[in-house]
N, C-alpha and C positions, 0 to 999 in steps of 0.2 A: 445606188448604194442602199443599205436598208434602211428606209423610212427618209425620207427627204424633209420631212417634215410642212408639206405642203395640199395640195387641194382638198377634196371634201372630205378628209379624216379628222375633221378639226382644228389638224397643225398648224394653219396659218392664222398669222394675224389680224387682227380685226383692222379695215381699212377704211379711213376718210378718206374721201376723193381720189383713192389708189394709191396714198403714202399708208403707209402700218400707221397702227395706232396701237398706243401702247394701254394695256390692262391696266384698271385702277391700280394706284399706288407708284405709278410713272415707267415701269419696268416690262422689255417686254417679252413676250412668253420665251423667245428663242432664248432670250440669254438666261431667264431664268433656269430654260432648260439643260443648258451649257452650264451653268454653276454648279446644277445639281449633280449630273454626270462628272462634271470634274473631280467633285467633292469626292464620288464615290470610287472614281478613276486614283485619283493621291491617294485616299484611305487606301485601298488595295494594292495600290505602286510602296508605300508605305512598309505594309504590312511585309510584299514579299522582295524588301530590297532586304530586309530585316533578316529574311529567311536566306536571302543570297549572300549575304555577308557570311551571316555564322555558317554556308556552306563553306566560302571560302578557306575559311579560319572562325571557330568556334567562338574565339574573342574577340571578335567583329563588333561593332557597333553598325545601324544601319546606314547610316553614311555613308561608310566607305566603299561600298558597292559602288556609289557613283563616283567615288572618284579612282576606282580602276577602270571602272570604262570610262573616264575623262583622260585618264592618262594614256590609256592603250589606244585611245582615237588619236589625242593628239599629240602626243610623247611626251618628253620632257620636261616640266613645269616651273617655270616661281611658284611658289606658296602663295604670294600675293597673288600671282594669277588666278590659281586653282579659286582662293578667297572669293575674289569676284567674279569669276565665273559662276559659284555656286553662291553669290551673296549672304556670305560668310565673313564676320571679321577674322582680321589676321588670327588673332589668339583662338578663337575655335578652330580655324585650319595647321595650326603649328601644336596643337594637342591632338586632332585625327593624324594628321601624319606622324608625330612621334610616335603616338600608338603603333601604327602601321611598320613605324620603323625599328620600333621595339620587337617585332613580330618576323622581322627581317623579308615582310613584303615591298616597301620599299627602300630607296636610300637617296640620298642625296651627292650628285655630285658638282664641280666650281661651273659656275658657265660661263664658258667662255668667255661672251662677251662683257663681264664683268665680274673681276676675281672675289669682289665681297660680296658676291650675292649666289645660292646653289640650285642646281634644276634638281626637282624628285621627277623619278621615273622609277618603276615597277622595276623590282628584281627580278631571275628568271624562275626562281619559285612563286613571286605575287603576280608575273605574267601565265604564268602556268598553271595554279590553284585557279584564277580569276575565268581562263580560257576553257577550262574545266563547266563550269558552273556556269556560264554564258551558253556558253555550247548546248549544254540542258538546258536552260533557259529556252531559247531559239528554238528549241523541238517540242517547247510546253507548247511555244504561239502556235507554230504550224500546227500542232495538233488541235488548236482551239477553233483555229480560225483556216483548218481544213475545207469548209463548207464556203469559202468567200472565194471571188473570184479575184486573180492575182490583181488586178486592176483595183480592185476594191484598197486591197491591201497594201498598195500605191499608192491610191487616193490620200488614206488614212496616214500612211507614211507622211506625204507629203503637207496635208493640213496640221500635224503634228507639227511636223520642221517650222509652217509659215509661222505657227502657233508662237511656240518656243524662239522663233526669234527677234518679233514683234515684241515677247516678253524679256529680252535681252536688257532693252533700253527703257 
């Protein structure tokens, strides 16, 4: 992968008796380096989820980008769910999805298995505008990360996923 963050490039950590040790201030270098890439990773996931919404729909807020691909991955939702999936209180998620629904990208219908409670899912205009916009999306990456080898792009898939789900709980 590029940059492993190891042997004589500096990258590794300073070791007592072969455990790391961590750089004054108790912290150590890897995670500091990981904080700092995140920070910059969210600020830009931020920036162009913001940019993917108002593709979608002009009066988009940057939210609801995720929660078309939360919906279109895993269909049908409670509101409460989507909430805690995206830890979000109820009342911020039942003002994104009004919006959304004001907008007629999504709707809510009874779920079955319980008549006082209703799943949102994507209409097929907000499955269709969203699929649009993804779709570009998807051909930004490839074209970014042309140069890596599909493995690589595995890798990073896959360390994302442990990431994110490790962050679940």
């Amino acid at each position: 992968m590029h940059g492993s963050g190891t042997g004589s490039d500096g990258g590794a950590p300073p070791t007592v008796g072969g455990e790391p040790h961590a750089p004054s201030g108790g912290v150590d270098r890897e995670f500091l380096a990981l904080e700092r890439e995140l920070a910059v990773f969210l600020r830009r996931a931020r920036a162009q989820s913001g940019e993917m919404a108002r593709e979608v729909h002009p009066e988009l807020e940057p939210a609801a980008y995720g929660l078309f691909v939360r919906l279109d991955d895993a269909g049908p939702q409670r509101a409460t769910e989507l909430a805690g999936y995206f830890g979000v209180g109820k009342a911020t998620m039942s003002r994104q999805l009004r919006a959304l629904e004001d907008l007629g990208l999504v709707a809510r219908d009874p779920d079955p298995a319980d008549g006082r409670a209703s799943l949102v899912r994507l209409t097929e205009e907000g499955r269709d505008r969203f699929r649009h916009v993804r779709d570009a999306r998807r051909e930004r990456y490839v074209r970014k990360l042309a140069d890596w080898d599909r493995a690589e792009v595995a890798e990073l898939a896959r360390l994302l996923n442990h990431f994110n789900v490790r962050s679940e709980g």
